[in-house]
VEXPAVEX-47509 format. One record per residue (C-alpha): x, z, y; residue number from 1. Coordinates in pm, whole numbers. Each point is the difference from the previous one (the first is absolute). Example, Ala and Ser with C-alpha at 12.3 -4.5 7.8 and 13.67 -1.06 7.14 Angstrom:
2
+--------+--------+--------+-----+
:     c1 :     c3 :     c2 : seq :
+--------+--------+--------+-----+
:   1230 :    780 :   -450 :   1 :
:    137 :    -66 :    344 :   2 :
+--------+--------+--------+-----+
***
This chain:
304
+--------+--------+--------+-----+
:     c1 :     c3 :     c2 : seq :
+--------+--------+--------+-----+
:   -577 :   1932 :    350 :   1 :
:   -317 :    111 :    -16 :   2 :
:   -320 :   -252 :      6 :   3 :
:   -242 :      2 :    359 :   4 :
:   -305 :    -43 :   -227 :   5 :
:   -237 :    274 :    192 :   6 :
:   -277 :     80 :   -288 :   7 :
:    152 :   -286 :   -253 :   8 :
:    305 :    206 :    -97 :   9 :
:   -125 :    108 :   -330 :  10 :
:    -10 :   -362 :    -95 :  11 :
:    315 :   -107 :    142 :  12 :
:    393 :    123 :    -78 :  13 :
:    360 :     12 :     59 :  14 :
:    201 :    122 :   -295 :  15 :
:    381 :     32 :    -28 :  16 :
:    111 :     -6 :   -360 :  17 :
:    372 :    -82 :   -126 :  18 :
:     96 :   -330 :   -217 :  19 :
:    239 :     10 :   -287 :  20 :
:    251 :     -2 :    230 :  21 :
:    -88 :    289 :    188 :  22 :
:    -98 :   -182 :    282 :  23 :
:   -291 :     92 :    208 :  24 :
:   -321 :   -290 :    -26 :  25 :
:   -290 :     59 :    222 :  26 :
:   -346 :    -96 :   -133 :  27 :
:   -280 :    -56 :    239 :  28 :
:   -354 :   -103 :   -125 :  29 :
:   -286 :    -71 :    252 :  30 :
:   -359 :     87 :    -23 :  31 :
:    -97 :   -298 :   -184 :  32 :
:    254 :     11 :   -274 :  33 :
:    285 :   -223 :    140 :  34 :
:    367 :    157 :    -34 :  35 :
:    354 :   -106 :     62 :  36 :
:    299 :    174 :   -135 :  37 :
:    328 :     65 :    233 :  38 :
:    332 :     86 :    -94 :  39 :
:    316 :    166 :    253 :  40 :
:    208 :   -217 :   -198 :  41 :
:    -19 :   -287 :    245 :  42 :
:   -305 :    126 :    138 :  43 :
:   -148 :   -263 :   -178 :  44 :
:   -400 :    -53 :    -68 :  45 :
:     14 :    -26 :   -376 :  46 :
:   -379 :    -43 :   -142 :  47 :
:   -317 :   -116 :    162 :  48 :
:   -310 :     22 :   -144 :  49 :
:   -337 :    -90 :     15 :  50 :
:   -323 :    246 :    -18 :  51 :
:    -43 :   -176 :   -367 :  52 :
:    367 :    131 :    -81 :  53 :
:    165 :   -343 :      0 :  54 :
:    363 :    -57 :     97 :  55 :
:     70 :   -207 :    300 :  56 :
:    351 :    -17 :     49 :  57 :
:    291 :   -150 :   -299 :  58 :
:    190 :    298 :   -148 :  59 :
:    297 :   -182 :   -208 :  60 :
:    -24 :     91 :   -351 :  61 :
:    399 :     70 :     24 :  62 :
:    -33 :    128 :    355 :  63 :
:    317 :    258 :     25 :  64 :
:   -148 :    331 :    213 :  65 :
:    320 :    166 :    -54 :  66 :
:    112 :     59 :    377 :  67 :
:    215 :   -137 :    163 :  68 :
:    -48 :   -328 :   -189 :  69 :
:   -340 :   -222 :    163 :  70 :
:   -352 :     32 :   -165 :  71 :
:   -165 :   -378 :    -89 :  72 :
:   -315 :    135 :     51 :  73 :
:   -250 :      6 :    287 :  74 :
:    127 :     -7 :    389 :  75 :
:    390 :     62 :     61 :  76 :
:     81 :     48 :    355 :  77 :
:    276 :   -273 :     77 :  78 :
:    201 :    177 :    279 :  79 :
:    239 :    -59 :    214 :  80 :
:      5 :   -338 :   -107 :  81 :
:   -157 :   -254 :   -210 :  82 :
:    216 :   -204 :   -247 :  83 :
:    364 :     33 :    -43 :  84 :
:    279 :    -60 :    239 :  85 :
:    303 :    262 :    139 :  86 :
:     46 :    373 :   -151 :  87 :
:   -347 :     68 :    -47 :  88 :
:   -106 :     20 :   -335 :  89 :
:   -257 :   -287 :    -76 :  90 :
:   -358 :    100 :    201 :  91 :
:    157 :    267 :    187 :  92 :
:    -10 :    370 :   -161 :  93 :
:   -335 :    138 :     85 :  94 :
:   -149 :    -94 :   -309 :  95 :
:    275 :    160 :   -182 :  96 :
:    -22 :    356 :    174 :  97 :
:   -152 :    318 :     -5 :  98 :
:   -250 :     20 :    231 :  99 :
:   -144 :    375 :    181 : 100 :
:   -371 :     79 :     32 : 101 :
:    -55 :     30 :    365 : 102 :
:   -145 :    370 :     55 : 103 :
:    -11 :    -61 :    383 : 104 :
:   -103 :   -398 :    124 : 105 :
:     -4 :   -102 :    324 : 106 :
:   -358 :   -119 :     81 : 107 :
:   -166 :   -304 :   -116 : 108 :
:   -285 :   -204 :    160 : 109 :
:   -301 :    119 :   -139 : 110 :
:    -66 :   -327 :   -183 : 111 :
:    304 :     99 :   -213 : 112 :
:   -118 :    350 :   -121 : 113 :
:   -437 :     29 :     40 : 114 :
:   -176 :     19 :   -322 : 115 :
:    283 :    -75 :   -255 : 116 :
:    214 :    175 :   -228 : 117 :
:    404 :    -14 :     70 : 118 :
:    346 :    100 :    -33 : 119 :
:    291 :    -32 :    262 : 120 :
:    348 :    -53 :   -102 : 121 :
:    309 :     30 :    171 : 122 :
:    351 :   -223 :    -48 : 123 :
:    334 :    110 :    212 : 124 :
:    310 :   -183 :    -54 : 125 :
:    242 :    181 :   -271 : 126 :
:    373 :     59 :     96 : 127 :
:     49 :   -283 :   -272 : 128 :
:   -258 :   -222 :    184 : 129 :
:    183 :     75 :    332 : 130 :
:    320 :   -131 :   -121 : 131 :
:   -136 :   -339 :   -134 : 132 :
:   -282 :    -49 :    263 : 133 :
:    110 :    228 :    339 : 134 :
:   -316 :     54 :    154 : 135 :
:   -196 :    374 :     57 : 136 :
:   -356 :   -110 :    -72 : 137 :
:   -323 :    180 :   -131 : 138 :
:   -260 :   -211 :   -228 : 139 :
:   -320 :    138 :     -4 : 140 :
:   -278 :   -128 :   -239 : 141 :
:   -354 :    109 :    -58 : 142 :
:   -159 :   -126 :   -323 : 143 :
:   -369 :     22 :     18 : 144 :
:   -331 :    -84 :   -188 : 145 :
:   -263 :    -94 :    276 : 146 :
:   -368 :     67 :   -103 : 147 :
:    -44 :   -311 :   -189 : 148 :
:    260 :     20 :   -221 : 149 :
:    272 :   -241 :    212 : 150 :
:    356 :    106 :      1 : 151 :
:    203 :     18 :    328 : 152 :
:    378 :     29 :    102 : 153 :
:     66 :    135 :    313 : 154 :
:    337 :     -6 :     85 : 155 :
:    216 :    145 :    278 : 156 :
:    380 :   -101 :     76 : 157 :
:    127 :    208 :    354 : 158 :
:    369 :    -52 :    103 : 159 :
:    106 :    373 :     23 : 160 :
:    359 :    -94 :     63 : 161 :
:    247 :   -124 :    336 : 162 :
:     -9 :   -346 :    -68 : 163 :
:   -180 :   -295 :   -103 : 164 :
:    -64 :   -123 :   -337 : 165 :
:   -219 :   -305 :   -202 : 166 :
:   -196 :     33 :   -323 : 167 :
:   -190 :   -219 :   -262 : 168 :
:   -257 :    133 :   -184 : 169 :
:   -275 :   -104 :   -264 : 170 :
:   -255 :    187 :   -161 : 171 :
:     74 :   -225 :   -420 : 172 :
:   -320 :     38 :   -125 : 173 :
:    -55 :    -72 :   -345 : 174 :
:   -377 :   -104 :    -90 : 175 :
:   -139 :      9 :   -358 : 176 :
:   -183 :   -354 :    -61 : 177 :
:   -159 :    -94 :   -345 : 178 :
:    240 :   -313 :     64 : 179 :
:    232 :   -127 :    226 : 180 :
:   -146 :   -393 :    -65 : 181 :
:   -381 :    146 :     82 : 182 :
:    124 :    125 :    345 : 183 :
:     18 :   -144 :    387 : 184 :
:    113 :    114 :    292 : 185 :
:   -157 :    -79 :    342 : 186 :
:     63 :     58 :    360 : 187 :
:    359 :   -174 :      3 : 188 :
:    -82 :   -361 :     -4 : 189 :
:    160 :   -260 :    287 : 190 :
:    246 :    321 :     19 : 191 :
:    396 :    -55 :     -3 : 192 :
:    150 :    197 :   -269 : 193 :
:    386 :     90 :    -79 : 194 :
:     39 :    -89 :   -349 : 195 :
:    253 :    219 :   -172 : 196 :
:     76 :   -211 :   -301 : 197 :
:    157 :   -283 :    243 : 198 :
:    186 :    204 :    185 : 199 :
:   -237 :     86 :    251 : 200 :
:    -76 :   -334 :    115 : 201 :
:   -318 :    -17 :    194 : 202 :
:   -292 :   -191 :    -97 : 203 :
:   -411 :    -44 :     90 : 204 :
:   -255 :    140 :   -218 : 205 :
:   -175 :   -325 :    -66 : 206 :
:   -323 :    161 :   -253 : 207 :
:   -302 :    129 :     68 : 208 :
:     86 :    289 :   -180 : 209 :
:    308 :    111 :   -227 : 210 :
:    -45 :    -35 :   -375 : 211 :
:    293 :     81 :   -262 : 212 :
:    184 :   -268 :   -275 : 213 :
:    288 :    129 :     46 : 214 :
:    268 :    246 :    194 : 215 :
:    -90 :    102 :    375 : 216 :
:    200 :    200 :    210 : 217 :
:    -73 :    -85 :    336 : 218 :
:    -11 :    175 :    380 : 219 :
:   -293 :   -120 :    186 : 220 :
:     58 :     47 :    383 : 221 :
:   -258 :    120 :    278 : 222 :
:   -241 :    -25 :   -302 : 223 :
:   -371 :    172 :    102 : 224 :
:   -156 :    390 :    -20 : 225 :
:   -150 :    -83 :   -288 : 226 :
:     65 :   -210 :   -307 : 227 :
:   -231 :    -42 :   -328 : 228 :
:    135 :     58 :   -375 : 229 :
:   -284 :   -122 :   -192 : 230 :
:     19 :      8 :   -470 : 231 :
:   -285 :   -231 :    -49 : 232 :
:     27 :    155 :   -415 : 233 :
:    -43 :    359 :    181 : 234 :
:   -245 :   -117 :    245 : 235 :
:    178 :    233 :    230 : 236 :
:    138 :    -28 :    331 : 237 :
:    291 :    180 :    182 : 238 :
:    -23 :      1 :    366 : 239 :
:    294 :     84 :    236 : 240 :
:      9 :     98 :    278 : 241 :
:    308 :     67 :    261 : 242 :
:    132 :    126 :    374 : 243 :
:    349 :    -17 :     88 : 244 :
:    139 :   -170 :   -351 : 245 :
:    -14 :   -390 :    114 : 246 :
:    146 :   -182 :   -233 : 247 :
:   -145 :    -50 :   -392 : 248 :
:    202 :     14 :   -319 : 249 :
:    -94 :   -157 :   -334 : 250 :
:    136 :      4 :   -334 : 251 :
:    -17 :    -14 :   -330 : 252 :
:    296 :    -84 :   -243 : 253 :
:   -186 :   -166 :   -287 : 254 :
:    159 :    -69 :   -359 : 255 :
:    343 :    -21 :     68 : 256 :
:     76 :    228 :    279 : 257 :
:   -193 :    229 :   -167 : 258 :
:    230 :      0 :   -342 : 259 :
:    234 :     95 :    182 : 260 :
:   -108 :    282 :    196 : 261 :
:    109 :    288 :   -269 : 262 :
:   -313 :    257 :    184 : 263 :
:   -223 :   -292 :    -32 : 264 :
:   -187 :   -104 :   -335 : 265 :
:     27 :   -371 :   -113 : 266 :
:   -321 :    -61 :     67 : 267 :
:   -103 :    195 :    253 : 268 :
:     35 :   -212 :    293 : 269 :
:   -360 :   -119 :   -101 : 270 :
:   -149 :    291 :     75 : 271 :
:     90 :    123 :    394 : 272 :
:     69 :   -165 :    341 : 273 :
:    179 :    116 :    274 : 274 :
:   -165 :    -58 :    297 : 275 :
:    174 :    212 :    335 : 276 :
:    -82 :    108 :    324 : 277 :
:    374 :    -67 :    197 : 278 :
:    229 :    -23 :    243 : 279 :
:    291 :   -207 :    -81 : 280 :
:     38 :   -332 :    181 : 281 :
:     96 :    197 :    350 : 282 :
:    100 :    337 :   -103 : 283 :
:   -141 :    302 :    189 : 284 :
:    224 :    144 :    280 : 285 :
:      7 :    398 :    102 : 286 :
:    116 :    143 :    308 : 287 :
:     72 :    390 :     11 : 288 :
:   -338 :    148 :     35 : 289 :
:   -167 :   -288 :   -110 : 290 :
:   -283 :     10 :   -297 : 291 :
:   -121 :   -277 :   -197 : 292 :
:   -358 :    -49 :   -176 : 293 :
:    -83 :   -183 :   -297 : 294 :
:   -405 :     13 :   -208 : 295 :
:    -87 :   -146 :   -318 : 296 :
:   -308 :     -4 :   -134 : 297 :
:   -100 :   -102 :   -315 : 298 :
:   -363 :    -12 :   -165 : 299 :
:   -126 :   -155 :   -331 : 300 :
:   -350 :   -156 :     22 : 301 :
:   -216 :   -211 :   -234 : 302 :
:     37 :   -388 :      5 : 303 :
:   -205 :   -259 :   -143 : 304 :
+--------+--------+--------+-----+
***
């Protein structure tokens, strides 16, 4: 838990508070001022922000934190599955969960740990989870802030059970934009995409680049390492970057979805973007013994 900074330590930090809830939320800050927020209820990355103090992922403004309900607000962890089909409860449980700080991680590649500031969390499967989803499994995440202020998931699945079992998983991150009209998204065009409000029926990206008039909630398959979330009114960009999570999920609900969503403000749906790093389209497969890694990487630069 503790930050590999060498002779920057005074400037950087790890701090374990509690919420209202009494839930533990980590706060790391890097030397240059960035910080992100991280709760054990879901072990979800709650707040990201700049060096200048400014917010960079959608909190709901009727966001329920109360466990074991969901939080709308930054990056749930979909998991075991994405969507909603058979006992599971509708993206898996993960999100829902208390999560463990990880006092003793198995090592990382030094890419994952040199020079930033993190925590490690833990997830094992529940006697409740076992019934509804029969798999022994442990889910490790690190959270960290590299150097520069970019915010990365690493994310660990290992079969620790006698037989074989599949997962979905997506990392539903929820980006503030001044407005959902002034924003694009590039990286997915000529792509084939699953579009959820026809039933999954598959279609080709035909745009240069996605704009927004209205409700998206699309899957796009074998989509690149890196896609581009540019606000033109924020002349900002949000770059992200992914291993292991090949598929692409977008969505926003707009007007009339969004009335309807009771942890959701009317208008709201202007304001956020959920752009995830996934695996959906061909769900992951375990072995006993066998490990899986997912990165996401996320950084917020300047654009003209």
């Amino acid at each position: 838990m503790s930050s590999p900074l060498g002779g920057q330590e005074a400037e950087a930090a790890v701090k374990v508070t509690k919420d209202k809830n009494g839930v533990d939320l980590i706060t790391l800050q890097n030397p240059r001022g960035f910080s992100a927020k991280v709760s054990l209820h879901g072990g979800q990355v709650l707040s990201w922000k700049n060096e200048r103090g400014e917010e960079l992922l959608f909190r709901s403004s009727k966001a329920n934190s109360k466990p074991p309900a969901p939080v709308r607000a930054g990056i749930p962890i979909c998991f075991p599955q994405f969507g909603n089909r058979g006992s599971l409860e509708q993206h898996g449980f993960a999100r829902n969960r208390i999560w463990e700080i990880d006092r003793n991680p198995p090592p990382l590649h030094h890419n994952d740990c040199d020079g930033k500031v993190f925590i490690d969390l833990l997830l094992k499967p529940s006697e409740e989870d076992m019934r509804i989803w029969p798999h022994s499994f442990e889910f490790r995440l690190r959270v960290l802030l590299t150097s520069h202020g970019a915010l990365k998931l690493i994310s660990r699945v290992r079969n620790i059970g006698c037989k074989a079992f599949c997962f979905s998983i997506a990392y539903h991150t929820y980006f503030s934009v001044s407005d959902i009209s002034e924003v694009r998204v590039e990286g997915l065009e000529t792509l084939d995409y699953l579009d959820n409000l026809h039933h999954k029926k598959r279609f080709t990206e035909q745009g240069d680049a996605l704009t927004f008039e209205t409700e998206v909630d699309r899957i796009y398959i074998g989509s690149p390492h890196m896609i581009g979330v540019f606000d033109h009114e924020k002349k900002r960009t949000f770059l992200i970057r992914k291993e292991g999570l090949p598929d692409a999920v977008v969505w926003n609900p707009w007007e009339k979805k969004a009335k309807a969503i009771v942890d959701m403000g009317d208008d709201e749906y202007r304001q956020t973007i959920c752009v995830d790093g996934a695996a959906v389209e061909k769900p992951i497969t375990l072995k006993p013994g066998e490990e899986w890694t997912g990165r996401l990487e996320l950084s917020a630069l300047p654009s003209l």
